[in-house]
C-alpha atoms as one frame of an Amber mdcrd trajectory, in Angstrom:
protein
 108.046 175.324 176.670 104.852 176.335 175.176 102.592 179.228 177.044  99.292
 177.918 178.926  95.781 178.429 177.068  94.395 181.545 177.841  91.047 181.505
 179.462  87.850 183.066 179.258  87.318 185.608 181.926  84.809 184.052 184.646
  80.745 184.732 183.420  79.629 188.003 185.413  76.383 186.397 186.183  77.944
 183.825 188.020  79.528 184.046 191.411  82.577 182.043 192.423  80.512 180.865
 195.187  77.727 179.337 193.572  77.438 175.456 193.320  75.869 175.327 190.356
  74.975 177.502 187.274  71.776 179.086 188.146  70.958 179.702 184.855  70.532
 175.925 183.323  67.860 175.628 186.211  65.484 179.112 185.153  65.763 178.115
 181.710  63.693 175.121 182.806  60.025 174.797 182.189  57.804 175.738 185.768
  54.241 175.474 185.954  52.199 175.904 189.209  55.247 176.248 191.111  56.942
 172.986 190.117  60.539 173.005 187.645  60.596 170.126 185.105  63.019 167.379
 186.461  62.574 165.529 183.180  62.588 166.204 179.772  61.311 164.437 176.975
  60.365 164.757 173.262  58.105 162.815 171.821  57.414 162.135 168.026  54.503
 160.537 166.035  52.802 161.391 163.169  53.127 159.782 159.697  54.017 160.617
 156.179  52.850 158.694 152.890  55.167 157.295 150.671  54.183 158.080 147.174
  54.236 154.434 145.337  55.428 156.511 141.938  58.348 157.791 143.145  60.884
 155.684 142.508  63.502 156.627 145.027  61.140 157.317 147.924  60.258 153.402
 146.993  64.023 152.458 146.934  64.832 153.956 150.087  61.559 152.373 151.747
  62.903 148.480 150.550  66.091 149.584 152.663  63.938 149.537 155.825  65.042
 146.251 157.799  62.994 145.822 161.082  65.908 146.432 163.775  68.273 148.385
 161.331  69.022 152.052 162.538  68.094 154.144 159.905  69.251 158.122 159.508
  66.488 160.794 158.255  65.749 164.475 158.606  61.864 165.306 159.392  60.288
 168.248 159.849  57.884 168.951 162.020  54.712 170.880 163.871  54.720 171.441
 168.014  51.753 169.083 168.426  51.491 168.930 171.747  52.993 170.187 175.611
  52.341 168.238 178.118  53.043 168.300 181.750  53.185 165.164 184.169  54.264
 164.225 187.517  55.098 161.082 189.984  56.838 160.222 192.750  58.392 157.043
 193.775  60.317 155.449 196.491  63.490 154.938 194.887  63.938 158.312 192.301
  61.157 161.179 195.012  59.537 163.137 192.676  59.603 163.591 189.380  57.758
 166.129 187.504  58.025 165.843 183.329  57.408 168.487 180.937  57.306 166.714
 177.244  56.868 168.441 173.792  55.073 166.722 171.514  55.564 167.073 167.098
  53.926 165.847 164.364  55.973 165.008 161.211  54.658 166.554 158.124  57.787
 165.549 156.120  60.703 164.116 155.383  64.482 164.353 153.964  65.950 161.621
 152.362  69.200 162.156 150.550  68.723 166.036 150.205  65.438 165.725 149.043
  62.429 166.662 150.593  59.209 164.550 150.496
């Protein structure tokens, strides 16, 4: 018979009590009293590819409209926005959204 798993003692900041973890909710963006009930981040922005670069041309022929493709960009904080709505069916809904700008890209370990 093998012993049970031990267990992490309980967080100190939490109280058996509680119904939910206080903390996930201050870590929430708040502006003018409101807490974000939705999150979003949003990308745009554009990078050249360099027509003499043979493998940024390769990898650009690969592109098939519908085909998930896999990348790593990097990126500037553009933008923060905040919005908010309410409807019959969801109440209200108040958005906070982050914004970034791609400056450049990773294909294959290499940076362009």
């Amino acid at each position: 018979m093998s012993a049970a798993p031990a267990t992490a003692p309980p967080d100190e900041s939490e109280d058996a009590t509680t119904l939910f973890d206080r903390r996930q909710y201050e870590a929430l963006p708040k502006y003018d009293g409101h807490t974000a009930t939705k999150l979003k981040i949003r990308f745009g922005g554009s990078v050249e590819i360099d027509i003499n670069d043979l493998d940024q041309l390769e990898y650009y022929r690969t592109l098939i409209l519908g085909d998930e493709v896999s990348l790593t960009v990097d990126a500037s904080v553009a933008k923060v926005n905040w919005g908010h709505e309410t409807k019959e069916s969801t109440g209200r809904v108040v958005s906070h959204s982050v914004g970034l700008k791609v400056h450049s890209y990773d294909i294959n370990g290499e940076e362009h």
